[in-house]
N, C-alpha and C positions, 0 to 999 in steps of 0.2 A: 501211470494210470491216468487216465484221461477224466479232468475233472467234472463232466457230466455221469461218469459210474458211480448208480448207484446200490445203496445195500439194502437186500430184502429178508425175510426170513422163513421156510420152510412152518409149515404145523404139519403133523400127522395124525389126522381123526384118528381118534376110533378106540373105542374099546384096550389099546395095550397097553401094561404097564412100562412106566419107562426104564431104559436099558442099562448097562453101566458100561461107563465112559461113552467116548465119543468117535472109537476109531470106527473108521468105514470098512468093515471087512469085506475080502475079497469076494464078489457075486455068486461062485460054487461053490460055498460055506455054507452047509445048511446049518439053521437058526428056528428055535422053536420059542416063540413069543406069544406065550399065556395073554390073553384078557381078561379081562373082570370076570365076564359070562362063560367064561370055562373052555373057550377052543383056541385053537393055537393054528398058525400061520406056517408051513415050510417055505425056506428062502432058495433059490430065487424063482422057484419052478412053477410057470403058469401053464395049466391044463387045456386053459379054452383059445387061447390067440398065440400066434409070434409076433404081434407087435410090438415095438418098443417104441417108446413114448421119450420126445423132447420137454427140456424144461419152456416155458411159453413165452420165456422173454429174452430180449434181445444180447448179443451175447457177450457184449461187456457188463452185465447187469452180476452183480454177486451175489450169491444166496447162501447164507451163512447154516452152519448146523442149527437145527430147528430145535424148537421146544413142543412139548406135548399137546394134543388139543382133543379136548370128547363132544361128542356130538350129543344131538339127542336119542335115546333110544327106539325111539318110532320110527328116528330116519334111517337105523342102523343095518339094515339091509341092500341101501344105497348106497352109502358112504363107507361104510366098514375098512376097504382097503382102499381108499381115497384119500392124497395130500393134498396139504393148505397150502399156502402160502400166504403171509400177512408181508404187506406193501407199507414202505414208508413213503414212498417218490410220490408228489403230489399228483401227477401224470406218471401210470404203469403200462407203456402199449403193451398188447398180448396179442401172438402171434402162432401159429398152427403148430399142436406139436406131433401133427402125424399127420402125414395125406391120406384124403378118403374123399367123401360127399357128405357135405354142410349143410343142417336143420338150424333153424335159430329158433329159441325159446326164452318168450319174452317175459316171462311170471317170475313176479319178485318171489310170491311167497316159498317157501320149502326150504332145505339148505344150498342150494346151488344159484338162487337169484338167476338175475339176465344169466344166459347162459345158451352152449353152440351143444352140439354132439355131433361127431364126424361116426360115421359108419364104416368098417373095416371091411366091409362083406364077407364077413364070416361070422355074423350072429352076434358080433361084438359092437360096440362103440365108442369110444373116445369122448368123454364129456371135458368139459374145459367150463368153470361157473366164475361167478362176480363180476360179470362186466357191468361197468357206469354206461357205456353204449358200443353196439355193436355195428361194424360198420360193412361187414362181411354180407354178401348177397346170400340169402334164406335158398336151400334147394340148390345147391352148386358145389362143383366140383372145390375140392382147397388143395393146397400144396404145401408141404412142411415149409414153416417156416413163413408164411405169407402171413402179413399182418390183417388182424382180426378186429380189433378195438382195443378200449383201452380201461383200463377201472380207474378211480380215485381216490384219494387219500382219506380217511385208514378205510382198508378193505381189507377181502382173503380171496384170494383164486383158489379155485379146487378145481385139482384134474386127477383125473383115473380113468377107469376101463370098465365097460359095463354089458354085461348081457342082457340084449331085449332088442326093444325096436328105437330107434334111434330119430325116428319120426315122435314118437312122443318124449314130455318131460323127462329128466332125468331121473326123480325122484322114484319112477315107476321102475327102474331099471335094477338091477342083482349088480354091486358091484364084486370085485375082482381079482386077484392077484396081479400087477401088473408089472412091467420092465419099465425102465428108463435109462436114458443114456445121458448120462452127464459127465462133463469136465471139470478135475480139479487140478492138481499140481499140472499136467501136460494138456494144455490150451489147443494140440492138433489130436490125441487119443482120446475116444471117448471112454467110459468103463461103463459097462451093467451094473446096476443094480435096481433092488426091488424097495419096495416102499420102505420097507426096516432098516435097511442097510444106506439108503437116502437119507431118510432120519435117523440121523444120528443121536445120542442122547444128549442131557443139557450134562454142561458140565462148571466149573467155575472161574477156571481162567479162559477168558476170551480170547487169545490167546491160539487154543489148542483147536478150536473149532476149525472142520473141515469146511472149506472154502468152494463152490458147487458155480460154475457157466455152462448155460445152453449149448452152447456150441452152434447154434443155429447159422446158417447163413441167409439174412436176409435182402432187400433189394435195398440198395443206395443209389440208384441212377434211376432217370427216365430220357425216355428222346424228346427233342425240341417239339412244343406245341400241345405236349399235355395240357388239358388242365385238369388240377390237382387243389388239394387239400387236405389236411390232418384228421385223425377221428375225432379231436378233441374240440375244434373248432369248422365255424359256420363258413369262413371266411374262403373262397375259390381264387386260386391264382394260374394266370398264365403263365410256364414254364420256356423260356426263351435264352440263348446265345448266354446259358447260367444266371440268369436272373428271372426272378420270379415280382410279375404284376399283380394286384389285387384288384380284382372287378370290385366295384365299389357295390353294385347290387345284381341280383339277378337279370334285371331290366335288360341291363348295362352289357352283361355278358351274354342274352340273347339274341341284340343287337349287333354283337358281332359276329353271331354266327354258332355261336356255341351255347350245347343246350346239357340239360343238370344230367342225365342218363349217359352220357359220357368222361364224367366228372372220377378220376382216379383219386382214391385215398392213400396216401402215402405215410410215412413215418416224419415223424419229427428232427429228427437227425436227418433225413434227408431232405424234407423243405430248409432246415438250417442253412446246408450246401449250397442253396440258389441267393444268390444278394441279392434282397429287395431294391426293387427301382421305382418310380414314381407309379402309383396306381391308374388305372382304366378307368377314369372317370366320365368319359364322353362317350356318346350312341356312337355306333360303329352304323357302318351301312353295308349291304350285300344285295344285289341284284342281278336277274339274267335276263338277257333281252335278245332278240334276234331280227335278223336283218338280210339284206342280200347276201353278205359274207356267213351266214352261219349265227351259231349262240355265241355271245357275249357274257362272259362273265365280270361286273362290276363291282369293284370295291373301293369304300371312302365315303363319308359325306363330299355331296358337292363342293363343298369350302375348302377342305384336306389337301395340306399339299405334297404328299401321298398318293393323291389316291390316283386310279389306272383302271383301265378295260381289258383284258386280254381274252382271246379265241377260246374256246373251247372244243376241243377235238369232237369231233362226229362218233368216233367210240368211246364209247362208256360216258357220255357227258353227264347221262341220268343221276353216276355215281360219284363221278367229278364235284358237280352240282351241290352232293347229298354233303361230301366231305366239308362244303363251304356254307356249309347252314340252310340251304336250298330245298329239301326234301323230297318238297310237293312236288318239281317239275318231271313231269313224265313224257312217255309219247302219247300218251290220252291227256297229258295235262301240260304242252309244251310252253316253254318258255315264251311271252307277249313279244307278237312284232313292235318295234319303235313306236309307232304311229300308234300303235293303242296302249301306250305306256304311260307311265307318269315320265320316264328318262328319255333326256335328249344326249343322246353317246358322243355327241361332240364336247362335252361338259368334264368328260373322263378320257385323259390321254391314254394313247395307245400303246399296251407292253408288249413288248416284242414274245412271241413263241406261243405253246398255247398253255393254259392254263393246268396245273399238276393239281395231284392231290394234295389235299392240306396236309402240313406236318403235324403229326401226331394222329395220322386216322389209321384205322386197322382194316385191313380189307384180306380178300381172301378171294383165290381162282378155286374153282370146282376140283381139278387137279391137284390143287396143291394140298399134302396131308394136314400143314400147317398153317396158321394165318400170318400178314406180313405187317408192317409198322412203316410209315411216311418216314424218311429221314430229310433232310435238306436237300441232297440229289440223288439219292436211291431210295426204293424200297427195299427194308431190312425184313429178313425170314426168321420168325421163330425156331428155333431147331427143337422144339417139344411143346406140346400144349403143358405141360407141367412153368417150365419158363414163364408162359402166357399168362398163366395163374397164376404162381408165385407173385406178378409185377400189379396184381389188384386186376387186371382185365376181365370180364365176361366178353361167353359170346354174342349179346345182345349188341354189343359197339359194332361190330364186326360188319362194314362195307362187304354187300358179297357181289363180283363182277363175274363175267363170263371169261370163259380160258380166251388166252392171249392180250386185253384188255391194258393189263397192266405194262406188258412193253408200249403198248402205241403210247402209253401217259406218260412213262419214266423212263427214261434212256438206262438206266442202272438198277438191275434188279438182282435181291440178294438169294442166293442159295447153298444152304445149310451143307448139301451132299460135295460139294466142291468148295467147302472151308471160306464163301466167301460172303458179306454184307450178312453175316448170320450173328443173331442174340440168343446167346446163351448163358444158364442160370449163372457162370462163373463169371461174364462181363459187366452182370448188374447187381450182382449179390454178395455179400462178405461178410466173416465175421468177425472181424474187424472193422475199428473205429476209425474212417478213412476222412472223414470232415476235419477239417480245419477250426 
C-alpha cells in the first residue's frame, strides 16, 4: 500500500436505526430499514434515475465501514437518503462521481456547505457538499472522475441524488434513493449497492469492517507547457521535459506570455510526479514585429542568451501570435513595422523555420469533432470531449483556426480515427498510484 493512502469514514444521515453487524449484503437483497418517523427504505430499487454514483475520492483513498450520523429534522427532506463521509486527510481532493452539467453553490449555510450539483437530465441531480474550495468552472460540462476541489481537515462530504433543479441550492432539492458503485475485496469489479448496504453498521472489532475504493480513474499526466496548479494552493507552475517551474508572481507569468484563464488545476499526486526545478523568477518578454520578410515573432529579454526571432507563417499567424501571449494582433490590429517599434530585430538572432504553436495550447479546426493539444512536434487529437474534461480543460482555452491551418503550422497532426497522436482517457488517467 502506498504510504500516502489514506483512511476515511462513511456517515449515513438520516433518520435510520442502526443495523446488525457489518456484512455488506448482496445489492438484490431487499432490506427494509425503519426510522425513527416511521417509513422504511426498500433496497436497492431507485424509481426516479439509473444513475449510479462514484465514491468522490481518488482511488487509493480507503473508506472504512461507517458509523451512524442524524441530521436535523428541518433538513430531512434533503438529506434523508444522503451519505457523509467524515475526512481525516488534512487535504481531501474530491473529484466528480458521475458526469452530467456542473452548478457551483457557494452558501455555507444549510447542511451541504460549498457545495456542486451535476444534473443527470432527467429531473435528477447529483449533489456532492463540504468543499473548503471549489475549483470546478460553475455551468460546465464534468466527467466522472475529474477533479473538483478539495475539503479540509475535519470535515464531512455529503453526496446523494436529488429531484428538482440543479441550478438552485441543494437544500431545496427531494432527496432519494440512490446506487453507488464501489470496490472492496476485487480492486478491478465494482458492486452495487444503495446507501444501506454501503453503510454498513458499527461494529466492535475493527477488524471486520468492510473496506470501500472508488474505483475512479483519474488524470495523472498532462502534455509539456501546461501551466497548472493544485486546488489547494495559490502557487502556478510551468509543466516542462517532467519538471515543474513556479512563477514566482502573476506579473512574472504574464510576461511570458501566459495568462491565469488558461491555468489547469491538477491533483496533487500528479504535480508530485513533476521534480521541481529552479523557479521563473525573471520578466520573460514576447513581441511581434514586421518587416519586408513578413511577422516576426520575438522571444527573450534583449540580454537572454536564449533568446531568437523566428517567421511566422502567413496562415493562421493571428492564432500562432494568440498561443504566445499576443492576443491583440489582428488584420485590423497588425503586428508594428520595425521602424515604429521599440525593437531593433537585429538584437534577436534568427531561428531557423517558422514559428509553431505553443506547447500546451488547445486549438481546434471547424471540422474537427474534437479539439487538439500542442505536443513538442505534433498536434495531439482528443478522441472525446469527455477526455477534454476529465483533464480540467474548458472550452474557453480553446484557439479556434480555420480548416487546414493546422497542417501549414505543424508537420504532425494527430488523428484519433486512424489510431494515431490521439489522447485518450486511458493514456492520462488511472486508478492506480503510478508516482513514484
Amino acid at each position: 500500500m502506498h504510504p500516502k493512502i489514506l483512511l476515511i469514514s462513511i456517515l449515513f444521515p438520516i433518520f435510520f436505526a442502526p443495523m446488525i453487524g457489518c456484512e455488506v449484503s448482496p445489492p438484490n437483497k431487499p432490506a427494509e430499514i425503519p426510522d425513527r418517523k416511521g417509513f422504511s427504505l426498500k433496497s436497492p430499487k431507485n424509481q426516479e434515475s439509473d444513475a449510479v454514483l462514484r465514491l468522490p475520492f481518488a482511488p487509493w483513498i480507503i473508506s472504512k465501514c461507517p458509523t451512524w450520523m442524524f441530521v436535523d429534522e428541518k433538513d430531512a427532506n434533503s438529506t434523508k437518503h444522503d451519505v457523509a463521509f467524515e475526512t481525516y486527510a488534512e487535504i481531501m481532493e474530491l473529484f466528480a462521481p458521475v458526469t452530467g452539467f456542473l452548478y457551483v453553490h457557494d452558501a455555507q449555510d444549510g447542511p451541504f456547505g460549498h457545495h456542486i450539483t451535476i444534473d443527470l437530465s432527467d429531473g435528477t441531480y447529483v449533489v456532492l457538499g463540504g468543499f473548503t474550495s471549489i475549483s470546478a468552472t460553475n455551468e460546465q460540462s464534468v466527467v466522472e472522475g475529474q477533479l473538483l476541489g478539495y475539503t479540509q481537515n475535519p470535515s464531512q462530504v455529503i453526496l446523494g441524488q436529488h429531484k428538482g433543479d440543479a441550478k438552485q441550492p441543494a437544500h431545496l432539492g427531494t432527496s432519494l434513493p440512490a446506487l453507488y458503485r464501489a470496490y472492496s475485496n476485487d480492486p478491478y469489479t465494482g458492486t452495487l449497492y444503495d446507501a444501506v448496504w454501503l453503510a454498513c453498521a458499527q461494529v466492535s472489532d475493527e477488524s471486520d469492517k468492510t473496506e470501500f475504493t472508488s474505483g475512479l480513474a483519474i488524470v495523472q499526466s498532462h502534455p509539456d507547457g501546461t501551466i497548472a496548479k493544485t486546488p489547494d494552493s495559490p502557487d502556478v507552475y510551468l509543466m516542462t521535459d517532467q519538471k515543474r517551474q513556479r512563477f514566482a508572481n502573476k506579473v512574472i507569468m504574464e510576461s511570458h506570455g501566459y495568462v491565469a484563464q488558461n491555468i489547469v488545476t491538477i491533483s496533487n499526486m500528479e504535480m508530485d510526479g513533476w521534480s521541481e526545478d529552479k523557479p521563473i523568477d525573471l520578466p520573460g518578454f514576447q513581441e511581434a514585429v514586421t518587416d519586408d520578410d513578413g511577422i516576426w515573432l520575438i522571444r527573450g529579454q534583449p540580454t537572454d542568451w536564449n533568446r531568437y526571432r523566428i517567421r511566422v507563417h502567413p496562415n493562421g499567424w493571428e492564432a500562432v501570435l494568440k498561443s504566445w501571449g499576443l492576443p491583440f494582433y489582428n488584420t485590423s490590429n497588425p503586428p508594428p513595422c520595425e521602424s515604429k517599434s521599440l525593437v531593433t530585430l537585429a538584437n534577436w538572432p534568427i531561428k531557423k523555420g517558422f514559428a509553431r504553436f505553443r506547447r500546451g495550447t488547445l486549438v481546434k479546426e471547424p471540422s474537427s469533432v474534437y479539439p487538439y493539444v500542442v505536443s513538442d512536434e505534433a498536434i495531439l487529437q482528443f478522441d472525446s470531449w469527455d477526455t477534454f474534461f476529465l483533464m480540467g480543460y474548458v472550452p474557453s482555452q480553446i484557439i479556434e483556426v480555420q480548416d487546414g491551418t493546422l497542417g501549414f503550422i505543424h508537420k504532425t497532426i494527430g488523428d484519433c480515427e486512424k489510431q494515431k497522436g490521439c489522447v485518450t482517457t486511458s493514456s492520462v488517467a488511472s486508478y492506480e498510484y503510478t508516482r513514484n
